[in-house]
PAMAR-640379 format. One line per field, with one value per residue (C-alpha): z, x, y; residue in three letters; residue number from 1. Coordinates in Angstrom, 1 decimal. Layout:
<pts>
up	Z,...
east	X,...
north	Y,...
residuo	ALA,...
num	NUM,...
</pts>
This chain:
<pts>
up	-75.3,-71.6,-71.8,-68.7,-66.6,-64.7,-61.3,-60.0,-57.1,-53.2,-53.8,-52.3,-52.5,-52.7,-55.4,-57.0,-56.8,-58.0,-60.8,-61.7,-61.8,-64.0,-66.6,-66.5,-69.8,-69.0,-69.2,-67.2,-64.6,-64.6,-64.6,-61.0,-59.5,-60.2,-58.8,-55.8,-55.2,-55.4,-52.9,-50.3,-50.3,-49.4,-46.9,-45.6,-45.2,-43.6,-41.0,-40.3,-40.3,-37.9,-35.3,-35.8,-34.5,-31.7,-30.3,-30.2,-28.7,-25.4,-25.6,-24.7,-22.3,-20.8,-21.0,-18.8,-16.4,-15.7,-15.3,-13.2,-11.0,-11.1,-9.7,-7.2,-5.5,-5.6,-3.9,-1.1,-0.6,0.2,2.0,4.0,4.6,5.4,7.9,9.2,9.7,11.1,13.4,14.4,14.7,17.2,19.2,19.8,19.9,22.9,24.9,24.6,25.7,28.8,28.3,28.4,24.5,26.3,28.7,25.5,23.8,26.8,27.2,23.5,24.0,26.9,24.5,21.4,24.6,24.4,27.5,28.7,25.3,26.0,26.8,27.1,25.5,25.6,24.9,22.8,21.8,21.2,18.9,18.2,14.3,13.6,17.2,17.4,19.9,18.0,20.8,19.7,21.4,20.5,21.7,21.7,21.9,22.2,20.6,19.0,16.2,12.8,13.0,16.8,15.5,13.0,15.0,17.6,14.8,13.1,16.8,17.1,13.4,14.5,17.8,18.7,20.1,17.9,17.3,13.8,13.3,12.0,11.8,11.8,12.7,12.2,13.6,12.5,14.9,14.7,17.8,19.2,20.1,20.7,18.3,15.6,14.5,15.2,13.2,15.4,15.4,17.8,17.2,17.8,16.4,16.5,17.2,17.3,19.6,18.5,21.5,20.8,22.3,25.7,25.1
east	-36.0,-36.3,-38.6,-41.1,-41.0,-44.1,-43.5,-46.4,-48.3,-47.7,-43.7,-44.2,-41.4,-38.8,-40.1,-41.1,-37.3,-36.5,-38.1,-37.5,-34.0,-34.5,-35.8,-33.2,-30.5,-26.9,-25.7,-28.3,-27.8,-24.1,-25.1,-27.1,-24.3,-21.9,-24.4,-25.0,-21.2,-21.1,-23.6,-22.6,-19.0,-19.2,-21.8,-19.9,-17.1,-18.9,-20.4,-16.6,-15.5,-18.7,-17.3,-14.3,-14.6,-16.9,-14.3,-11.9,-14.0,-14.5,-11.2,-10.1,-13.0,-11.7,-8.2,-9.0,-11.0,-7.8,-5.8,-8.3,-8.6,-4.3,-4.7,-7.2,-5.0,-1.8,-3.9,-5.4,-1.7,-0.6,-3.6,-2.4,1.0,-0.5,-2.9,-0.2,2.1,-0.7,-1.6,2.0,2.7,-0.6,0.8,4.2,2.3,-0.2,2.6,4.0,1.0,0.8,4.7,5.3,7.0,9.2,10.6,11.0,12.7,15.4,15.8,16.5,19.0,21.1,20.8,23.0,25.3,24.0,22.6,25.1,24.6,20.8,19.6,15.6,12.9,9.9,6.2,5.3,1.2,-1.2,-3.9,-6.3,-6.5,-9.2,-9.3,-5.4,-3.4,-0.8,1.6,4.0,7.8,10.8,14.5,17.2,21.1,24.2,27.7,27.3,28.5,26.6,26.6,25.6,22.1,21.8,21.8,19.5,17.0,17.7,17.1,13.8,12.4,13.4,12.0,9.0,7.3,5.2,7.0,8.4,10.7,8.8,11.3,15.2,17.3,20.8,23.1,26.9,29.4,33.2,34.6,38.6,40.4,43.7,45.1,42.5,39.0,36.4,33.3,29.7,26.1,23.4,20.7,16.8,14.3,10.8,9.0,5.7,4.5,1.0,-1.0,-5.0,-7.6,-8.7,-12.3
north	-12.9,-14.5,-17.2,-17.7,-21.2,-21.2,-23.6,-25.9,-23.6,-24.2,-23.7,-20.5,-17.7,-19.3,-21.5,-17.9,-17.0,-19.8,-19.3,-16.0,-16.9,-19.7,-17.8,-15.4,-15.4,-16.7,-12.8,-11.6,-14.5,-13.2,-9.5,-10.4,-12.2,-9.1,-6.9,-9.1,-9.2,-5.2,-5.2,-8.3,-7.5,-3.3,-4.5,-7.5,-5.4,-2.2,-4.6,-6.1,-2.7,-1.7,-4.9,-3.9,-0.3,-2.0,-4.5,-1.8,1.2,-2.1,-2.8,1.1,0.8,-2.0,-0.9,3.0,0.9,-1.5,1.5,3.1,0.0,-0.3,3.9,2.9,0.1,1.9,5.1,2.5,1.1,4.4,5.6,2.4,3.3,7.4,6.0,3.5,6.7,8.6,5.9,5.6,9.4,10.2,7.1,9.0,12.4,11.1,10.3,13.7,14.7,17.2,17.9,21.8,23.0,25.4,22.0,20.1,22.7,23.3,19.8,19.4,22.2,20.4,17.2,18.7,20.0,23.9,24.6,27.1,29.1,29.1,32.6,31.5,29.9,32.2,31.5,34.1,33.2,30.4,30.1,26.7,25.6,22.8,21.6,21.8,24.1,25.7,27.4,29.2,29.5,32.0,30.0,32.5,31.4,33.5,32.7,29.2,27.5,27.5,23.6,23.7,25.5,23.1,20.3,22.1,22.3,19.2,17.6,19.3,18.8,14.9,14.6,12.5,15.8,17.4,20.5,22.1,25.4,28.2,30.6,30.7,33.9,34.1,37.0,36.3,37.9,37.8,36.8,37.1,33.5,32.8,35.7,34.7,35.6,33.5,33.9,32.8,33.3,34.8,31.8,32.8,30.2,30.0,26.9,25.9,23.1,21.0,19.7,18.3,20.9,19.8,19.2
residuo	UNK,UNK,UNK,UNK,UNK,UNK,UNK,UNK,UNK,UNK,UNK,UNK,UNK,UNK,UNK,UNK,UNK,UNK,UNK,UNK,UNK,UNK,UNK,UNK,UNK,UNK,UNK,UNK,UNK,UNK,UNK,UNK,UNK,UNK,UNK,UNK,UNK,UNK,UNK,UNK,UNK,UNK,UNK,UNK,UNK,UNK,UNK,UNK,UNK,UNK,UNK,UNK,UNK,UNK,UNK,UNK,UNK,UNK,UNK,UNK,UNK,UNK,UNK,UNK,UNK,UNK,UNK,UNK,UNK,UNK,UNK,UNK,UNK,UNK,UNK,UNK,UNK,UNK,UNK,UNK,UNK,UNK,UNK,UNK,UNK,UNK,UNK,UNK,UNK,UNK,UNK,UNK,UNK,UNK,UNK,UNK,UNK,UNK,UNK,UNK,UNK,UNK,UNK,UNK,UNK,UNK,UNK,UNK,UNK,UNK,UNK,UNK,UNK,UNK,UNK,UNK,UNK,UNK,UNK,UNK,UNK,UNK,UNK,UNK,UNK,UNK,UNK,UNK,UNK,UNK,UNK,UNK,UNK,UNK,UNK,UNK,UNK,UNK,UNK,UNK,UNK,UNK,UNK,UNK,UNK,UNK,UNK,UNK,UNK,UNK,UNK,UNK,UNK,UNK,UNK,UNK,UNK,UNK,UNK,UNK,UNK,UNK,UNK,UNK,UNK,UNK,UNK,UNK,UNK,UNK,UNK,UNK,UNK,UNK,UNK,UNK,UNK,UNK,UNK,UNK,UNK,UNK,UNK,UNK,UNK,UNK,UNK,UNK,UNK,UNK,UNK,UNK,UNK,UNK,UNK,UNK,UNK,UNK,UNK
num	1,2,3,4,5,6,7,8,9,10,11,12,13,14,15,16,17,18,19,20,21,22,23,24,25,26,27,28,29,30,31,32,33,34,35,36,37,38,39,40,41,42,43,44,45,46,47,48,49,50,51,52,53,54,55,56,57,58,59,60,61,62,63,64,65,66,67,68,69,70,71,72,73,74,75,76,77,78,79,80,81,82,83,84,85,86,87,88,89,90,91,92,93,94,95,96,97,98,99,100,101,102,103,104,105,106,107,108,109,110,111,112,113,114,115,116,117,118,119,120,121,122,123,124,125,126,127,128,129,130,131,132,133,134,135,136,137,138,139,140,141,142,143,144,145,146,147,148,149,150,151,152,153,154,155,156,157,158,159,160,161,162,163,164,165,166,167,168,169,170,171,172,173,174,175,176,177,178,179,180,181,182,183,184,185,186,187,188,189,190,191,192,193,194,195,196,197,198,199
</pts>
């Protein structure tokens, strides 16, 4: 039988506690501490568990925003280097500026040594794109090497004008030298010259 110890008044609840426990049997003392140990120890380690899953949910968080951050300054170092290029390439583009595509693209021709293959350079229509005159050219070449229209293209792709190939035609003709045949090519190309809109 548990036998009641009564506690002088004004200790309050903890001095109620106390006193509770006090009059608690050894077994039933030991029967509470098991079942406070069943109950602090699953908590204790739900809570860990709970910090746990916390610290690592920030930690991912702060790991995708350091890779974010490592994204974002290798895209501004190579929007850097584009704009750099850009910057560059309208330099060499303004002081092409006012030079006829069809002039560039004959001169370019006597450059790689084919002017006396060069049939004509031809403007063949113009159109503006997004402020930008696109003019469009047709260079036609009789009898020349396969490497003597590569370089003649290679020499345009490469120049500081702003021009590109569009188009590439290539005619192969046999051709009779010294006792042997001679394979060449009839060359047209089409080229298309870039020039700002006067505005």
């Amino acid at each position: 039988m548990a036998k009641v110890v009564t506690r002088p008044a004004g200790g309050g609840f903890r001095g109620a506690i106390e006193g509770q426990l006090e009059s608690l049997t050894p077994r039933d003392r030991m029967l509470l501490t098991i079942l406070a140990v069943l109950f602090v120890v699953p908590v204790s380690l739900f809570v860990m568990y709970l910090a746990n899953d916390i610290v690592a949910n920030k930690a991912s968080r702060v790991a995708v925003v350091k890779d974010n951050a490592d994204l974002l300054t290798a895209m501004a170092e190579e929007f850097t280097a584009a704009d750099a290029r850009l910057t560059a390439g309208l330099a060499r583009s303004k002081e092409q500026m006012g030079k006829p595509g069809n002039a560039v693209a004959e001169k370019t021709a006597q450059e790689v040594g084919l002017q006396d293959k060069l049939i004509g350079v031809t403007e063949i229509g113009a159109e503006t794109v997004n402020g930008v005159r696109q003019t469009r050219y047709r260079v036609d070449f009789k009898r020349i090497s396969l490497k003597q229209s590569l370089d003649f293209v290679g020499a345009i792709e490469t120049s500081d004008y702003p021009m590109t190939v569009d188009v590439a035609r290539f005619k192969t003709v046999t051709e009779r030298a010294a006792d042997k045949d001679v394979k060449v090519v009839d060359f047209t190309v089409e080229l298309i010259a870039y020039q700002p809109e006067a505005g």
